[in-house]
DOKOLVO-720489 format. One record per residue (C-alpha): x, y, z; residue in one letter. Coordinates in Angstrom, 1 decimal. Layout:
> X	Y	Z	resn
> X	Y	Z	A
...
//
This chain:
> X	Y	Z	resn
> -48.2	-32.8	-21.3	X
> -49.9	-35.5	-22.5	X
> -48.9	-39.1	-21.7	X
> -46.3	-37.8	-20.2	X
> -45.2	-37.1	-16.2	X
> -42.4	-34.2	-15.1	X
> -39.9	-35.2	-12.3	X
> -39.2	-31.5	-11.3	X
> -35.6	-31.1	-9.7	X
> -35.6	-27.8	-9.4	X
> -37.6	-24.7	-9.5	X
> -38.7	-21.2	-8.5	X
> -40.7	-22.6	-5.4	X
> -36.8	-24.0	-4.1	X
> -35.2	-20.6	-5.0	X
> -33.8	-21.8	-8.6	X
> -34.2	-18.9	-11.2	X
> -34.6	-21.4	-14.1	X
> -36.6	-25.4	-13.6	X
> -35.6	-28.7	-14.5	X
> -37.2	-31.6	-15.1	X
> -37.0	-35.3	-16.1	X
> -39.6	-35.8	-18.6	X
> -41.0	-39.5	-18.5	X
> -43.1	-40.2	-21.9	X
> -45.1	-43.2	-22.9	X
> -44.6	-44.0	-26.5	X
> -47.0	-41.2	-28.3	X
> -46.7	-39.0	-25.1	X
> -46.4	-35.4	-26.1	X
> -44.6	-32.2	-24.2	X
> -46.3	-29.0	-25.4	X
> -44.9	-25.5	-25.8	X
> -43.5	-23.2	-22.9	X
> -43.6	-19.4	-22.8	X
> -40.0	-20.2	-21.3	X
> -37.0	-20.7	-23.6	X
> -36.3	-24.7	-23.3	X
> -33.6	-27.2	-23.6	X
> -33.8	-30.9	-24.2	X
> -31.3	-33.5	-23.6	X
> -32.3	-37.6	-24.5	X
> -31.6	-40.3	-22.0	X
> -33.5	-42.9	-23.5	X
> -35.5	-43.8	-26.5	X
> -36.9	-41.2	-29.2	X
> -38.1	-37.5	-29.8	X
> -39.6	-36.1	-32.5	X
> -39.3	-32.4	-32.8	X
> -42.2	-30.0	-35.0	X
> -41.4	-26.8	-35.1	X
> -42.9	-24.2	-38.1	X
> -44.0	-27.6	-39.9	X
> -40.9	-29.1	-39.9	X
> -40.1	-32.3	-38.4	X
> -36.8	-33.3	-36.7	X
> -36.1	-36.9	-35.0	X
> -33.8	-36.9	-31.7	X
> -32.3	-39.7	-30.4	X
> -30.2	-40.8	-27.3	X
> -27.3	-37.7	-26.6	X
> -29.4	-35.7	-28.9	X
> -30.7	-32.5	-28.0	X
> -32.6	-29.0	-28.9	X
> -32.7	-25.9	-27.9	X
> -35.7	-23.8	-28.2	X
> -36.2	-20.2	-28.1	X
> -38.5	-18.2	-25.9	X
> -41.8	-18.4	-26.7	X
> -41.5	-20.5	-30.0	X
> -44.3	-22.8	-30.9	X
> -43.7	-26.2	-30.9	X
> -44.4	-29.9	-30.4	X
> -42.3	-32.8	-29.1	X
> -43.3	-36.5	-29.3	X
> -42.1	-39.1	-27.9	X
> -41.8	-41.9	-31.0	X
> -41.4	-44.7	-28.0	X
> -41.3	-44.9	-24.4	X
> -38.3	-42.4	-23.6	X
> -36.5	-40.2	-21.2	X
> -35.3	-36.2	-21.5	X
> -33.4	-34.0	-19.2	X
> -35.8	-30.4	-20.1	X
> -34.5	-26.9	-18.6	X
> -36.9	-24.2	-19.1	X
> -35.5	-20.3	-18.2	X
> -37.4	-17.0	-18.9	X
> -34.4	-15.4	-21.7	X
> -32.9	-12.1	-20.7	X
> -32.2	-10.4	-23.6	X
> -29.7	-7.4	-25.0	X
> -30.0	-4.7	-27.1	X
> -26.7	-5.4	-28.7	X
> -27.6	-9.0	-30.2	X
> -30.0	-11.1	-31.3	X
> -32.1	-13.9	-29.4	X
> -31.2	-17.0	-30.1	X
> -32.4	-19.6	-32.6	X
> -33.6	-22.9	-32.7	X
> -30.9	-25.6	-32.3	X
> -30.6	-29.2	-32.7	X
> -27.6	-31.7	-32.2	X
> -26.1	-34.3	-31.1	X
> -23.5	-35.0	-27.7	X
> -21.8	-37.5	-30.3	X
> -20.9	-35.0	-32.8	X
> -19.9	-32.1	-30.3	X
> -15.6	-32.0	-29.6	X
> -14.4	-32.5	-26.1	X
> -11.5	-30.6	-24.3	X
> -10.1	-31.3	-21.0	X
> -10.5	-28.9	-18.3	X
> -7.3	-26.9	-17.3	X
> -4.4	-29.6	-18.2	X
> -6.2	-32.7	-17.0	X
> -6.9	-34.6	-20.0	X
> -9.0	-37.4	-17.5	X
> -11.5	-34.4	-16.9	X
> -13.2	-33.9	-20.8	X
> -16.2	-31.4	-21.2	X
> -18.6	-31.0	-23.9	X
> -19.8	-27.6	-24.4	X
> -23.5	-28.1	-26.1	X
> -24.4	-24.2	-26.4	X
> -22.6	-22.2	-28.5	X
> -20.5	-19.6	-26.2	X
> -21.8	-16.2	-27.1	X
> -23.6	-13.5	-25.8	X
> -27.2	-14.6	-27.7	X
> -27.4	-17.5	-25.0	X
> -27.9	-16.4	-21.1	X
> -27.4	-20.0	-19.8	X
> -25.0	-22.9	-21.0	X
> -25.6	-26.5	-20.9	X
> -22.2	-28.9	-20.5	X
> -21.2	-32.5	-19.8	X
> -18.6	-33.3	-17.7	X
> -16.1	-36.5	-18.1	X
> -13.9	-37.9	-15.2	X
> -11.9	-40.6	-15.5	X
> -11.9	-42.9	-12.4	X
> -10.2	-41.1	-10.1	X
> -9.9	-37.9	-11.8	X
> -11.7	-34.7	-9.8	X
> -12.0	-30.9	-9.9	X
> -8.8	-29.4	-9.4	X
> -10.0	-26.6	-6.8	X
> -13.1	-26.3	-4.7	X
> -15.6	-23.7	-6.7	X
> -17.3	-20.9	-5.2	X
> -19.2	-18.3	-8.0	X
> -21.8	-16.2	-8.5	X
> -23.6	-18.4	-10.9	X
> -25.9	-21.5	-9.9	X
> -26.0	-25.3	-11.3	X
> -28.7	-28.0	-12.1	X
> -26.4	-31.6	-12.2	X
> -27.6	-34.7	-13.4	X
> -25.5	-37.8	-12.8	X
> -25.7	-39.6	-16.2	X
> -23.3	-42.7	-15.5	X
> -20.8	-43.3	-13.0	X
> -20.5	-41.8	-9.4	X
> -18.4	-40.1	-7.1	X
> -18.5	-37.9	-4.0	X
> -19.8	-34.3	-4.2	X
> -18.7	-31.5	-1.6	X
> -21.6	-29.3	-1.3	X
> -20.4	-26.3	1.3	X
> -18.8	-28.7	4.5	X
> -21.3	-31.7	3.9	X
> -20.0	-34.5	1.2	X
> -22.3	-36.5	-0.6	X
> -22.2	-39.9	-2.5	X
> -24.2	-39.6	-5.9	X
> -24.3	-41.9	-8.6	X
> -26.7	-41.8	-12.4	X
> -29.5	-40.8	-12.0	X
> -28.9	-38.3	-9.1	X
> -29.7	-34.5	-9.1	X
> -28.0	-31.7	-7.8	X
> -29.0	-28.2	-7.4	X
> -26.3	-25.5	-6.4	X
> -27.4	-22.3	-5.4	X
> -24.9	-18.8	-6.0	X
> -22.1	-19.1	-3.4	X
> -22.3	-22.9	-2.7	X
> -18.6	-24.2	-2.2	X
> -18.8	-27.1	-4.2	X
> -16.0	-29.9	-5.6	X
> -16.4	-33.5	-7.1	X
> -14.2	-36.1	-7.9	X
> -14.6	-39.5	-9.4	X
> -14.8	-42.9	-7.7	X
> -15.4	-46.5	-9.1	X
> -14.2	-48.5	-12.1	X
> -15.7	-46.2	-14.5	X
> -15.7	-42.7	-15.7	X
> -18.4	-40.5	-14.3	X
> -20.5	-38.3	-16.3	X
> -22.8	-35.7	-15.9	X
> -24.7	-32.7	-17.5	X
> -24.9	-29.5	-16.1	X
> -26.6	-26.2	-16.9	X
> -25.5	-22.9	-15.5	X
> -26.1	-19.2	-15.7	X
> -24.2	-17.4	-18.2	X
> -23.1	-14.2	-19.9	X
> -25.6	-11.6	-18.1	X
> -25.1	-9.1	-15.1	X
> -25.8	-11.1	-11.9	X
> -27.9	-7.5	-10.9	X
> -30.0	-7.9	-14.3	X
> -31.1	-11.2	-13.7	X
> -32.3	-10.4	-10.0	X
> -34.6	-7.5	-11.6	X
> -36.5	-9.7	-13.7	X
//
């Protein structure tokens, strides 16, 4: 990194298998290539994106995914914010890694969760088998909350983006509200619902689409 700081969330040394960060640049600041596959969301301001000499501008809700290992510079065009998630990829024999992806929140369709249209998600990883994590964000509606407490084998890095609620994190309840993080190990019972006079919004990553036993080898 250059002109740049890393708020790290999450991360090996607390028992995450993947790391999250909130990346703080100065206007010119610069995040440098990972031997880690790497996601970035934009909270605030501008990215520009190089990769194999081409160069890609992201803005606010705008985001990329990068594969493992790919060379690549990101600068920040003025002072700005990014959600990054790093992960070591797990691959398979039967398909190919991933490729590069850039896009836009904005542009992606929403669908409710079950049959509550006041919970909407935003899927912003494709949903196949190349990808081994997936990257969402979450809608509620003032009131509106998670029809079930949750309890699975996979585990979540959250970042309140607007809004607030209460959190249930095994017995303990937590208020959060933006700019809160969140991480939720395997097994952690965990339920959230909505409170305040506007919707509540957040991005989550989780595990996806491998063998809970593969991923412990690596």
């Amino acid at each position: 990194m250059k002109a740049c700081a890393a708020i790290v969330h999450a991360s090996p040394a607390l028992g995450a298998r993947f790391v999250q960060y909130t990346a703080e640049f100065e206007s010119g600041g610069e995040l440098g290539p990972t031997s880690a596959q790497r996601f970035v969301f934009v909270l605030e301001g501008q990215l520009r994106l190089e990769v194999d000499g081409r160069v890609s501008d992201v803005g606010i809700h705008g985001y990329a995914y990068l594969p493992e290992g790919l060379q690549h510079r990101i600068v920040a065009t003025s002072q700005s914010r990014a959600a990054v998630i790093e992960k070591r990829y797990q691959p398979l024999a039967s398909v190919d890694s991933p490729r590069v992806l850039l896009s836009s929140e904005d542009v992606i369709p929403s669908h409710s969760l079950g049959d509550d249209a006041s919970l909407q998600v935003r899927c912003l990883l494709p949903d196949t088998m190349n990808f081994d994590f997936a990257v969402n964000t979450m809608v509620y509606l003032p009131g509106a909350a998670l029809s079930m407490v949750e309890m699975h084998v996979m585990e979540h890095g959250l970042l309140m983006l607007e809004g607030g609620g209460v959190y249930r994190l095994g017995d303990s309840w937590y208020p959060v509200t933006a700019g809160d993080f969140i991480w939720m190990g395997p097994w952690c019972p965990q339920w959230f619902g909505a409170i305040g006079k506007v919707p509540a919004k957040y991005l989550i990553y989780k595990n996806w689409n491998r063998h809970p036993l593969a991923e412990s080898s690596r």
